[in-house]
C-alpha positions as CSV (number, residue, x, y, z in Angstrom):
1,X,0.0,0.0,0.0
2,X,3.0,2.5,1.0
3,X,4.5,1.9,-2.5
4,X,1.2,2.2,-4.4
5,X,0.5,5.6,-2.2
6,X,4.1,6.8,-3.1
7,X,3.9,5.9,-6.7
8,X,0.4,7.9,-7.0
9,X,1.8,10.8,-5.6
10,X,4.9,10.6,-7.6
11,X,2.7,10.6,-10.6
12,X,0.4,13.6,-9.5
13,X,3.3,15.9,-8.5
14,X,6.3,15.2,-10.7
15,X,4.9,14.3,-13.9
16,X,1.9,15.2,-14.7
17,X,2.2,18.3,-16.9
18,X,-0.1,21.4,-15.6
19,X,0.2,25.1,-16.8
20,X,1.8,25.9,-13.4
21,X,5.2,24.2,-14.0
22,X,4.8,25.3,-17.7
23,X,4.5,28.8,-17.9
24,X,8.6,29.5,-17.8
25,X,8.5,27.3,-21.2
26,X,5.2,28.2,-22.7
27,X,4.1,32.0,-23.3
28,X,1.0,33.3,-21.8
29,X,-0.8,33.7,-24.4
30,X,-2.3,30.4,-25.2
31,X,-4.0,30.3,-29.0
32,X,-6.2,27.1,-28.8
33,X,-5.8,24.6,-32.3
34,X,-9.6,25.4,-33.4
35,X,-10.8,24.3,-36.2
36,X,-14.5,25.2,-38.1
37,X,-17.4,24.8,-36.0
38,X,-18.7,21.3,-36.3
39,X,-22.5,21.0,-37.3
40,X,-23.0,17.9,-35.0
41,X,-23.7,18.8,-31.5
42,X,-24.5,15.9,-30.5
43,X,-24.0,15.0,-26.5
44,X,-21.3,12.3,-27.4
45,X,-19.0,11.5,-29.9
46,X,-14.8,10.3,-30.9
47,X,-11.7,11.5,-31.0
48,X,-10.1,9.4,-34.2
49,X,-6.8,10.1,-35.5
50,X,-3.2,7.7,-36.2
51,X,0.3,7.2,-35.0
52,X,3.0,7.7,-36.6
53,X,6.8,8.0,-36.6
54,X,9.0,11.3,-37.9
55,X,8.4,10.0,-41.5
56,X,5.1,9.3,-41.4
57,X,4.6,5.4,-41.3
58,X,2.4,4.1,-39.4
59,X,3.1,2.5,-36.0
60,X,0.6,-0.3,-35.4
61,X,0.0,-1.6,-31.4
62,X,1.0,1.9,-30.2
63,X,-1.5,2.0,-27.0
64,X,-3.6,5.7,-27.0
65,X,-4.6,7.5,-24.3
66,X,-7.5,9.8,-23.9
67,X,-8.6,11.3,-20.9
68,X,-10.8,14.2,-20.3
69,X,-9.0,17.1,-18.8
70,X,-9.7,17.7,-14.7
71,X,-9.9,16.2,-11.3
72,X,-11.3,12.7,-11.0
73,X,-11.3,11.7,-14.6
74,X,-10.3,8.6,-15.8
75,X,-8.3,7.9,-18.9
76,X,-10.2,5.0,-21.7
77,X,-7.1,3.6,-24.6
78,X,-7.0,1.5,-27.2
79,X,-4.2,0.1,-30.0
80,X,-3.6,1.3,-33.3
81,X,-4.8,-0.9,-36.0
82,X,-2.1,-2.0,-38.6
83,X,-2.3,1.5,-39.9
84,X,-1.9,3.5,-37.2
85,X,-5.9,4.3,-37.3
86,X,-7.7,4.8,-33.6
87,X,-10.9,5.7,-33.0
88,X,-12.2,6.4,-29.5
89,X,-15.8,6.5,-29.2
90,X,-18.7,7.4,-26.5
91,X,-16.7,10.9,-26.1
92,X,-19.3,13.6,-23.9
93,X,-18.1,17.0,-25.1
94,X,-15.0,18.2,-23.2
95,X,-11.6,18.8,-23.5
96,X,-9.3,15.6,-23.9
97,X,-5.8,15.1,-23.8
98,X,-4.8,12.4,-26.4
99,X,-1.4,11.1,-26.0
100,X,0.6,7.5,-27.3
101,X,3.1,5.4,-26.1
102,X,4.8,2.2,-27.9
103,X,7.9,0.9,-26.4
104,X,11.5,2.5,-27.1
105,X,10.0,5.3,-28.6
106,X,8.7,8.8,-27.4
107,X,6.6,11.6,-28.1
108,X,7.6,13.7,-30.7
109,X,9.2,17.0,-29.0
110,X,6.7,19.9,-28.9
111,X,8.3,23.5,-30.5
112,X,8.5,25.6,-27.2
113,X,7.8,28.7,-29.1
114,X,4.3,27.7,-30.2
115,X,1.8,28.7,-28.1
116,X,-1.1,26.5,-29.6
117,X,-2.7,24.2,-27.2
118,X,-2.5,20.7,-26.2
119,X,-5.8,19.4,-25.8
120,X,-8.5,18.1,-28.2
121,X,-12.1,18.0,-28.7
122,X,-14.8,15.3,-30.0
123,X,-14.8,15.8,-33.5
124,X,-11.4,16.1,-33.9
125,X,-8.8,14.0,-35.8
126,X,-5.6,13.6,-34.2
127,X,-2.1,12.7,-35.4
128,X,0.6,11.8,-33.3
129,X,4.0,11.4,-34.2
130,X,6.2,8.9,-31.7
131,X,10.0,9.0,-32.3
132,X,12.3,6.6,-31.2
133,X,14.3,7.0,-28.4
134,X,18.0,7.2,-28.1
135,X,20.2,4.9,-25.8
136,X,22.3,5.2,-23.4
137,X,24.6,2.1,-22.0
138,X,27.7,1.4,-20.0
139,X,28.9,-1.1,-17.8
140,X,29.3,-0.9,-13.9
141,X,32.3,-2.6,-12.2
142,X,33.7,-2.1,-8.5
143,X,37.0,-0.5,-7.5
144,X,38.8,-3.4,-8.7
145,X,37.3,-3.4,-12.1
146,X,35.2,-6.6,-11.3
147,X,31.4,-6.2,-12.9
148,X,28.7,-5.5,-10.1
149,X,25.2,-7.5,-10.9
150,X,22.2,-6.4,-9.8
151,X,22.6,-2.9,-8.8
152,X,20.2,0.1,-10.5
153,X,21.6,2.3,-13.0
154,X,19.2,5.7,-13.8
155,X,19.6,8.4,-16.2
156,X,18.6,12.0,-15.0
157,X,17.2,14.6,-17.5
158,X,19.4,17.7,-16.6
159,X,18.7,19.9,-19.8
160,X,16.3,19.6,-22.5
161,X,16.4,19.3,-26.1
162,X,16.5,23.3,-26.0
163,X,19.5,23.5,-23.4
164,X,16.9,24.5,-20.7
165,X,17.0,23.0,-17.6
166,X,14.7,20.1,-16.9
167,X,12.2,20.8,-15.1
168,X,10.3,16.9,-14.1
169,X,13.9,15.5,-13.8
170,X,13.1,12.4,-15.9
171,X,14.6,9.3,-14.9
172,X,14.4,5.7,-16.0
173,X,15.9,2.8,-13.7
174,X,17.4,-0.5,-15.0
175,X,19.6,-3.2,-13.3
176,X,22.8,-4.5,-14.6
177,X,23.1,-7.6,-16.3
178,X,25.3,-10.7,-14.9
179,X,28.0,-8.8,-16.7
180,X,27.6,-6.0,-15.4
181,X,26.1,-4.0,-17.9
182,X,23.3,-2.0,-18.7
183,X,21.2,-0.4,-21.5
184,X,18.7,2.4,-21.0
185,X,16.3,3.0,-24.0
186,X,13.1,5.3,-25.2
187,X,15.3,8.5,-24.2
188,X,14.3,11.7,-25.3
189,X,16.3,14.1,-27.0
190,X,18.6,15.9,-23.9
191,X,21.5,16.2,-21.6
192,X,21.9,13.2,-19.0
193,X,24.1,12.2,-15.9
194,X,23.7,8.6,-15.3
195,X,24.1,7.1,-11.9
196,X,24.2,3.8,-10.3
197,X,23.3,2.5,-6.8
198,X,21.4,4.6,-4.0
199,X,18.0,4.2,-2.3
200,X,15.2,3.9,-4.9
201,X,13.0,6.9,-5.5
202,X,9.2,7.1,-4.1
203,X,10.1,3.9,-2.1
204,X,10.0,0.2,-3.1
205,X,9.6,-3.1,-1.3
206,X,12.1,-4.5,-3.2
207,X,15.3,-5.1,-1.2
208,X,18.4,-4.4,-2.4
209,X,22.0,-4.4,-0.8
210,X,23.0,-1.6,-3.1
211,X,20.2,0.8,-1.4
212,X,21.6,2.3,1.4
213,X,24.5,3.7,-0.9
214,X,25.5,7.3,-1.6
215,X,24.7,7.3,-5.9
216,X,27.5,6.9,-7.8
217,X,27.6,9.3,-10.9
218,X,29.7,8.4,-14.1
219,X,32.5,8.0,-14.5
220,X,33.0,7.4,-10.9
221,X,31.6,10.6,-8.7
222,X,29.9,12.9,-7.2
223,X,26.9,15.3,-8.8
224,X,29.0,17.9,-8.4
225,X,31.2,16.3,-10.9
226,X,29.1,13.8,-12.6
227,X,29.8,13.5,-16.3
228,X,26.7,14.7,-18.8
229,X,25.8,13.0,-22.1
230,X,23.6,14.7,-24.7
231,X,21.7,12.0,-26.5
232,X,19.2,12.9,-29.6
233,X,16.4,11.0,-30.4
234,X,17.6,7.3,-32.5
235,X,21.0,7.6,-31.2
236,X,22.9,4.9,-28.8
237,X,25.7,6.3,-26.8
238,X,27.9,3.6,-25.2
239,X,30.8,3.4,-23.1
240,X,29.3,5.2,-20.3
241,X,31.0,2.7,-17.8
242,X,30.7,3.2,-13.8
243,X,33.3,2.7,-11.5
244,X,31.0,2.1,-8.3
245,X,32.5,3.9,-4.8
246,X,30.3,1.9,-2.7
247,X,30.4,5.3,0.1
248,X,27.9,5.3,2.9
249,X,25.9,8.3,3.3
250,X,24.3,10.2,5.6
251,X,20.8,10.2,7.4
252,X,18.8,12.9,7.6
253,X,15.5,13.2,9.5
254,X,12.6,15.2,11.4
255,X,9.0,14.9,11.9
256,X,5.7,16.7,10.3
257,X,3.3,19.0,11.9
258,X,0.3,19.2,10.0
259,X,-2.7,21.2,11.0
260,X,-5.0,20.3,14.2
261,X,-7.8,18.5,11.6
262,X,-6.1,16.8,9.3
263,X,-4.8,13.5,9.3
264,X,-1.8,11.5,10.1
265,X,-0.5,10.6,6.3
266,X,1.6,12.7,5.0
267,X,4.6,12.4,2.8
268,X,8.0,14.1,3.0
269,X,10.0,14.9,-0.6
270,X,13.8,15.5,-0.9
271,X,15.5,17.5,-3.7
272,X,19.1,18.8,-4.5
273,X,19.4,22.3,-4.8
274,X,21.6,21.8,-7.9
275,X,18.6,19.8,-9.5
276,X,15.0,21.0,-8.0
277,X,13.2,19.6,-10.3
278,X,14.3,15.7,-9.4
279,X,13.1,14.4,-6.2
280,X,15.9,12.4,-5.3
281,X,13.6,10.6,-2.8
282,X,10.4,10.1,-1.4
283,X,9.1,9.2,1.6
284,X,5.4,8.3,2.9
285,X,4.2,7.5,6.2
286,X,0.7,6.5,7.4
287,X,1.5,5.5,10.9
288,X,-1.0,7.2,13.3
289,X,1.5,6.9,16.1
290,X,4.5,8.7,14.6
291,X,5.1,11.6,12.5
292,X,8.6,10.9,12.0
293,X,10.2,10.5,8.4
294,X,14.3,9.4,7.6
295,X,15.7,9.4,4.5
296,X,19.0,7.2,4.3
297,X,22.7,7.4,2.4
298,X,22.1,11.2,1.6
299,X,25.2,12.6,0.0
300,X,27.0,15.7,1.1
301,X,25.4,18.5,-0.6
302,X,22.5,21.0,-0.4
303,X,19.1,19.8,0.1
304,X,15.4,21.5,-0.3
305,X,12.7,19.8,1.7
306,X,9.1,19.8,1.8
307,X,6.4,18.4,3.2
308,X,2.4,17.2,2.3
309,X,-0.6,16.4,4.6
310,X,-4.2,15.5,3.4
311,X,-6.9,17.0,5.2
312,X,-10.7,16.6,5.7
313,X,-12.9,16.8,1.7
314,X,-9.8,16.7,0.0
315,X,-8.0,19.2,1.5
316,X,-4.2,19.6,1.1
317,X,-1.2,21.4,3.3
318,X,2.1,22.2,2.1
319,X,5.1,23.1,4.4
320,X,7.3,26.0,2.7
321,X,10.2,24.7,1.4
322,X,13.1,24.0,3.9
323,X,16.7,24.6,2.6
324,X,19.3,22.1,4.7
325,X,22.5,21.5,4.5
326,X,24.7,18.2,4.5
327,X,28.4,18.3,5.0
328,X,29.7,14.9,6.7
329,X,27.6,14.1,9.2
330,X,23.8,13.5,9.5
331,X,21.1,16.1,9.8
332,X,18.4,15.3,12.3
333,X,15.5,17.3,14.6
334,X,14.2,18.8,11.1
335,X,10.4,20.0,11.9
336,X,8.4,20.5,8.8
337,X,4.8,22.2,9.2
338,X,2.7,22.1,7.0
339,X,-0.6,24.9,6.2
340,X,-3.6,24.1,4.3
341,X,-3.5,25.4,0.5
342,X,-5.3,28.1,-1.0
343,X,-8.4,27.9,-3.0
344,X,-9.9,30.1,-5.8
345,X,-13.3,30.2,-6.6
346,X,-15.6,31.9,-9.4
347,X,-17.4,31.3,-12.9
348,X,-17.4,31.5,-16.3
349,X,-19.8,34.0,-18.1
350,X,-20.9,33.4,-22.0
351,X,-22.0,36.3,-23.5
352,X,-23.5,36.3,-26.7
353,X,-23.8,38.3,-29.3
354,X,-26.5,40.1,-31.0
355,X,-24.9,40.6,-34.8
356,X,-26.5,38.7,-37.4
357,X,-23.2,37.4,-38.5
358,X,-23.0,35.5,-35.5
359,X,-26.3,33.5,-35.2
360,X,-26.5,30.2,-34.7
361,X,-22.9,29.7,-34.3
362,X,-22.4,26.7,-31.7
363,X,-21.6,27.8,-27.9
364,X,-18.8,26.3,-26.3
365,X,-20.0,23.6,-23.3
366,X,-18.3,24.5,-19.6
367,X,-16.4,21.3,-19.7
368,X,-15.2,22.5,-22.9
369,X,-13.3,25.1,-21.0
370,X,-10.3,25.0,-18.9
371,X,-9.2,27.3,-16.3
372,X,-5.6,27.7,-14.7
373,X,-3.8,29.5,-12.4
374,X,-0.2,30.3,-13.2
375,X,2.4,31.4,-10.4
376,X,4.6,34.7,-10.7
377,X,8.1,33.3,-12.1
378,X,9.9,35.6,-10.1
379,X,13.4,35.3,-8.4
380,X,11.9,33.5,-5.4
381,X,9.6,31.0,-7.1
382,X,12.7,30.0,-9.3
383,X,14.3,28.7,-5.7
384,X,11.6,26.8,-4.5
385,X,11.3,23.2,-6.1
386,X,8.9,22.8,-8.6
387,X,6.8,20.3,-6.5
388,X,5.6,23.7,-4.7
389,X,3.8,25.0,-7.7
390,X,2.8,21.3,-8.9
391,X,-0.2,21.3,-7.3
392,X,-3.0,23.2,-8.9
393,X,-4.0,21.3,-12.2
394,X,-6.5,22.9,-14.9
395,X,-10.0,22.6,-14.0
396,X,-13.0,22.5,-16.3
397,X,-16.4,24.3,-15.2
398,X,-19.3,22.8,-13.7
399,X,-22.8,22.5,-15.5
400,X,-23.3,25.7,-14.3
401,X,-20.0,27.6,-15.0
402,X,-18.7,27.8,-11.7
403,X,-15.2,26.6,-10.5
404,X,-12.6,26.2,-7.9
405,X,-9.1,25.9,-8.7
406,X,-7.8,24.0,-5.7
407,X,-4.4,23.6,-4.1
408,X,-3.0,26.5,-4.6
409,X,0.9,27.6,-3.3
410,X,1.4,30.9,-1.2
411,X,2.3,33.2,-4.1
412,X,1.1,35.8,-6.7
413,X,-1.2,34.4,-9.8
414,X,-2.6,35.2,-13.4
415,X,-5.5,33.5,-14.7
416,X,-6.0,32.1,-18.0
417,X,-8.7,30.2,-20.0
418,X,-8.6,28.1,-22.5
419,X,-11.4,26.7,-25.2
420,X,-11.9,25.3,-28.7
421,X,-14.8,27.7,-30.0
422,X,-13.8,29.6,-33.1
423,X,-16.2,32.1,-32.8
424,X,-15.7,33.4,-29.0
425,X,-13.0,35.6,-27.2
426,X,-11.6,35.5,-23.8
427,X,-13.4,39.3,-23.1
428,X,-12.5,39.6,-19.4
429,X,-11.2,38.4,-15.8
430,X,-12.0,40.1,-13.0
431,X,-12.0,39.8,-9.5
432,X,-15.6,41.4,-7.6
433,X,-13.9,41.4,-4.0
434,X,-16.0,40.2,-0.9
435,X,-18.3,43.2,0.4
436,X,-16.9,44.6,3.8
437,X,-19.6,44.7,6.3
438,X,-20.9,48.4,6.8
439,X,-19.7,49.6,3.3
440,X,-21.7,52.0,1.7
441,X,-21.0,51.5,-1.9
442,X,-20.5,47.7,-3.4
443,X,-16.8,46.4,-4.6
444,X,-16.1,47.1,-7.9
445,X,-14.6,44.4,-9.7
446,X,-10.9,44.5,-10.3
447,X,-9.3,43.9,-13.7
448,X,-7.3,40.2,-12.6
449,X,-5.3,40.2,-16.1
450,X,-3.3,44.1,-15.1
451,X,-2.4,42.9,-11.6
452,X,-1.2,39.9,-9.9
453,X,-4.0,38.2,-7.4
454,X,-1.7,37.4,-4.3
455,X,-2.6,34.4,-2.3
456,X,-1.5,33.6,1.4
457,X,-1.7,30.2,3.0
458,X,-5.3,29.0,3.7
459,X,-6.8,31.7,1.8
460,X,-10.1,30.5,0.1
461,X,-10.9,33.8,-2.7
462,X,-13.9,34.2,-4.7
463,X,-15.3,36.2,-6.8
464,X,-13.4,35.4,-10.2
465,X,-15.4,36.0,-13.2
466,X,-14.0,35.0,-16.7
467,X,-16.4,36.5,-19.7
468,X,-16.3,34.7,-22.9
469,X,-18.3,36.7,-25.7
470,X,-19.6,35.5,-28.8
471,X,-18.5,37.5,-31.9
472,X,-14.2,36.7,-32.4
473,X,-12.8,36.7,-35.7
474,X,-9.9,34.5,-37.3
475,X,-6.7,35.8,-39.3
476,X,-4.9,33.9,-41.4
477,X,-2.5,35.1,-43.8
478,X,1.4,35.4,-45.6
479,X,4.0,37.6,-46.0
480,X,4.8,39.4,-48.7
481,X,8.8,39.2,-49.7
482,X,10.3,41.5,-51.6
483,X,12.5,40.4,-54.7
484,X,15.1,39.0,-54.2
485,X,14.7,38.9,-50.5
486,X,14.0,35.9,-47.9
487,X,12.7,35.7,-45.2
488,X,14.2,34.3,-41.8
489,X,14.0,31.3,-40.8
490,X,11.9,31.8,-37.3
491,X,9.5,34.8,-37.2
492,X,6.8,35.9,-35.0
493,X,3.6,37.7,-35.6
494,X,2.2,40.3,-32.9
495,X,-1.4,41.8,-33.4
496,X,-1.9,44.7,-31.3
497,X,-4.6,47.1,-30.7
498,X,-5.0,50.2,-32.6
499,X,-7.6,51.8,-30.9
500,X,-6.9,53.9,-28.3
501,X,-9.4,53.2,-25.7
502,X,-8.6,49.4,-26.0
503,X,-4.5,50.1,-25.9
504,X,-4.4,49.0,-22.2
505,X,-6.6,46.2,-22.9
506,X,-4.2,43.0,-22.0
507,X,-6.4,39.9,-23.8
508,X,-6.1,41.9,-27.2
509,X,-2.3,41.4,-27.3
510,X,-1.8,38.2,-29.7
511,X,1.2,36.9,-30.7
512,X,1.7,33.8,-33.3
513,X,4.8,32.2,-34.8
514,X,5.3,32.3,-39.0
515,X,5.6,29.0,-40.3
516,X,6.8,29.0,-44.0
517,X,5.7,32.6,-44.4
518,X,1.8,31.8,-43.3
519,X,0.3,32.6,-40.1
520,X,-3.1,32.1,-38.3
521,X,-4.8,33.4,-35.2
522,X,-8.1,32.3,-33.8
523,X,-10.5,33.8,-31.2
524,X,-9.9,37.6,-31.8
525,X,-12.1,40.2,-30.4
526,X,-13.3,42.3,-33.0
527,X,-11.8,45.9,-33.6
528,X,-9.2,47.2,-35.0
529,X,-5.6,46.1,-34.9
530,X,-2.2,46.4,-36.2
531,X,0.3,43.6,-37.3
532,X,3.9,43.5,-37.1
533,X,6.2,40.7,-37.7
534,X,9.5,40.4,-35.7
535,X,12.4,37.6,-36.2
536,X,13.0,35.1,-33.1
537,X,15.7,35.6,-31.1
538,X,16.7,34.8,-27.1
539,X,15.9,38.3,-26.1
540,X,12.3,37.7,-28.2
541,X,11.8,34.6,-26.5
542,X,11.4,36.4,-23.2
543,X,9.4,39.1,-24.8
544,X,6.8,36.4,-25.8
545,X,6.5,35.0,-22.5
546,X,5.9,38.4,-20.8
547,X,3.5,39.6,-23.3
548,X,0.4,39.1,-21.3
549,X,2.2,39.3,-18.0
550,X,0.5,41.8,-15.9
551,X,3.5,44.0,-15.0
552,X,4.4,43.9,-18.9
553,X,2.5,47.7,-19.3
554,X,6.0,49.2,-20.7
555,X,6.4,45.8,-23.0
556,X,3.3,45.6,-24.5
557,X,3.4,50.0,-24.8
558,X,6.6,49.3,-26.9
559,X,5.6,46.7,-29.4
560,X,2.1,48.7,-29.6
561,X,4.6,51.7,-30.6
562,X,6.2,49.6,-33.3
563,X,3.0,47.5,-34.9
564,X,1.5,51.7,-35.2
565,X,4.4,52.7,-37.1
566,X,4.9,49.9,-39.6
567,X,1.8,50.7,-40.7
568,X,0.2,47.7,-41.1
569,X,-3.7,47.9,-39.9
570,X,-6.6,45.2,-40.4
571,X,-10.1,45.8,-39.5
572,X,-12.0,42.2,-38.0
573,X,-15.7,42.1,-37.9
574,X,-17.7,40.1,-35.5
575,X,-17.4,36.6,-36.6
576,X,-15.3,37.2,-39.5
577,X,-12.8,34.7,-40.9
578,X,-9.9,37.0,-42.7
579,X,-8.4,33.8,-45.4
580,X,-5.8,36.6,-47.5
581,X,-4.2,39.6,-45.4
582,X,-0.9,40.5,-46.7
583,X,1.9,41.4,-44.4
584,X,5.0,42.8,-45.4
585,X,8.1,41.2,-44.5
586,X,9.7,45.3,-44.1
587,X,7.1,48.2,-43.3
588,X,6.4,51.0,-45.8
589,X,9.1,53.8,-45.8
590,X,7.4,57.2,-45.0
């Protein structure tokens, strides 16, 4: 039961990818894949769609997986046909994510400067492009070159195909052979230390002499001085041998103190500073009668640890995020206390539209729709571990529209919704603060996209209203190149507003990557805009993630500056689809 529990958490912490942990890779400003409005509204349907690999053949036995998107859903598959055809009927309308697996091989890597979503709809036809994996494999022999059998060799994810740093700290564990070696396959595209020995993360029952080990890294060290090998998707990297030091570690313990209500259980994670995103171990206790946790053969080295405790209804307490040091000897007495998690409630408004261009256009369903909450990426939230902000997953309205985005970190967030309907646009967020007894006028709202919504520990807000109005028009056009001229290879699109009264107005700042000259945006509000196109760089990278960002006023006022003098305006109607706008590549000269 302790390693099922573990395992579970392990799962809903570390891996599972929410907008939270996302946000430093993925820009703000989320333009949903939509596609025409489908005629059949039927209350159920399928999500079809085939697997493939990078050059398009089909992968038959691949197993799919589609699960609506939220708390308390559960995820239906099925295997691909000998063409690579699914189909995954019985759908109720909401928003899915579809994803594949097939042994030795991996998902495709996702470009991390398109913003486009990553969930589907019924109706929609999906493909997904696996990739196989690359290899990594070595042997492992003691101090006196003899090969070591049975101990468990990992890889560690330290940077990403990008160069960025891993943030999930993917690992895969495999034991030596009787000749001591071992081969670690389905790796995706990244940089890797690779490490043998050491207790085995989010606990086992298995028993194993090489457990109470300090990790050895290759070639035959520390983290500090581990080797790292970049591996790209298809490619086996040998020779990664491990000279195995065998040291004892060191112990370091403490005890939880979770709130007066809530129960005993409680589990107790332990990262590296050098690598926060990698719980180097786990530990879960259900024990009514202690509180205690210990983890064993902890390496010298710098240490963040936090704690979890489960509460009455589902409730959840996090401790802040203790920073401890280990430097020869063990580290004991460590008290952890944990407070209950923050909460925000509210609802989601449709608001239709009374021009005749927009009748009888279909509405989107709540479940259709996905709301997030997305932490401040300041300096401090960058040195807490990323299981902190791991906790608040999407959530889809109720029948009703209404909401609550649980488990929720002390910090500052931004809201953001999501949806598939081509002809609606995200119009507002707001806050409508809690009337104070006695006042003599009501709250007025506040505008939650110009100002972070700051939430302390326990705090249970309501009171969030996010308007989506009928009425959004589509772009979708190329560049114009002058002769002779080409255009560079990565380029972005920003549509900005041109009227003055809507110039402060965050939701109608788009941005879009150029692919082969053509671009496309979807749920626009109507108005008037201007267009400028601007090549990708680092320092443009970091301008597209802070486009929407609240504190942004003198980033968004600059690119507004530029889009108004390269000249180039287009005028959307309610519900129009624009299928030809031009763009220059340079603007006009005066």
């Amino acid at each position: 039961m302790m390693q099922l529990r573990a395992l579970q958490i392990f799962l809903l912490v570390v891996l599972t990818p929410l907008c939270v942990l996302a946000q430093a890779a993925a820009p703000p400003v989320a333009q949903p894949t939509s596609k025409p409005t489908r005629a059949d509204a039927s209350a159920t349907g399928a999500i079809t769609g085939r697997v493939v690999d990078d050059r398009g053949q089909a992968l038959p036995g691949a197993t799919v997986f589609v699960h609506a998107v939220g708390p308390n859903t559960q995820a239906q598959n099925v295997a691909t046909d000998r063409d690579g055809a699914f189909d995954i009927s019985g759908l109720e309308r909401a928003a899915y994510q579809v994803q594949a697996s097939l042994p030795a091989y991996v998902p495709l890597p996702s470009d991390p400067s398109n913003p486009q979503s990553s969930t589907y709809h019924v109706g929609d036809s999906v493909t997904l492009t696996l990739v196989k994996g690359g290899v990594i494999t070595g042997a492992v022999t003691n101090l006196s070159g003899e090969p070591i059998v049975g101990v468990t060799v990992r890889v560690q994810m330290v940077r990403d195909m990008n160069g960025r740093r891993a943030l999930n700290g993917w690992t895969m564990p495999k034991q030596t052979d009787d000749r001591g070696v071992y081969r670690i396959y389905g790796l995706p595209t990244g940089t890797y230390v690779v490490l043998a020995g050491g207790p085995t993360p989010y606990m086992s029952s298995a028993i194993n002499v090489f457990d109470k080990d300090v990790p050895t890294y290759a070639p035959s060290s520390t983290r500090d001085s581990a080797a790292e090998v970049s591996v790209r998707a298809g490619e086996e990297i040998g020779g990664i041998d491990i000279r195995y030091r065998g040291e004892a570690g060191h112990v370091v313990s403490g005890q939880v103190v979770p709130p007066g209500d809530f129960s005993p259980a409680f589990n107790v994670t332990l990262t590296t500073v050098a690598d926060p995103g990698a719980p180097w171990s786990d530990a879960q206790y259900q024990n009514p009668n202690s509180r205690g946790f210990t983890f064993n053969a902890v390496a010298d080295g710098d240490y963040f640890l936090v704690a979890q405790s489960y509460g009455p209804n589902g409730e959840r307490a996090l401790s802040t995020a203790k920073r401890i040091k280990v430097r020869g000897a063990d580290v004991t007495g460590v008290e952890l206390k944990t407070n209950p998690l923050s909460s925000v409630a509210g609802r989601v408004v449709l608001e239709e539209s009374k021009a005749p261009e927009c009748a009888g256009k279909q509405r989107p369903l709540f479940n259709e729709i996905l709301v997030s909450a997305w932490h401040n990426d300041n300096d401090a939230a960058k040195e807490m571990p990323p299981v902190v902000w791991g906790m608040g997953a999407p959530v889809p309205p109720d029948a009703d529209g209404n909401f609550v985005l649980r488990y929720l970190a002390p910090s500052e967030y931004y809201f953001v919704a999501r949806y598939s309907a081509r002809y609606w646009f995200l119009q507002s967020i707001s806050f409508t603060p809690t009337p104070v007894a006695g006042a003599k006028a009501p709250s007025k709202p506040v505008d939650a996209t110009r100002v972070w919504t700051k939430l302390k520990p326990a705090d249970k807000l309501t009171g969030l209203t996010i308007t989506i109005a009928q009425g959004a028009a589509s772009l979708r056009g190329q560049l114009v190149v002058g002769e002779g001229e080409q255009a560079p290879s990565r380029l972005f699109l920003y549509l900005v507003p041109a009227e003055r009264e809507h110039a402060d107005d965050v939701l109608r700042y788009f941005t879009v990557p150029v692919r082969d000259g053509k671009f496309a945006l979807n749920n626009i509000a109507p108005g008037r805009y201007w267009a400028l196109v601007k090549p990708f760089t680092d320092d443009e990278r970091a301008l597209l993630a802070k486009l929407r960002l609240p504190q942004e006023t003198e980033t968004r006022a600059s690119i507004r500056h530029e889009a108004e003098a390269a000249k180039s305006e287009v005028e959307l109607k309610p519900c129009q689809n624009v299928s030809d706008f031009q763009l220059p590549l340079k603007p006009p000269q005066p």
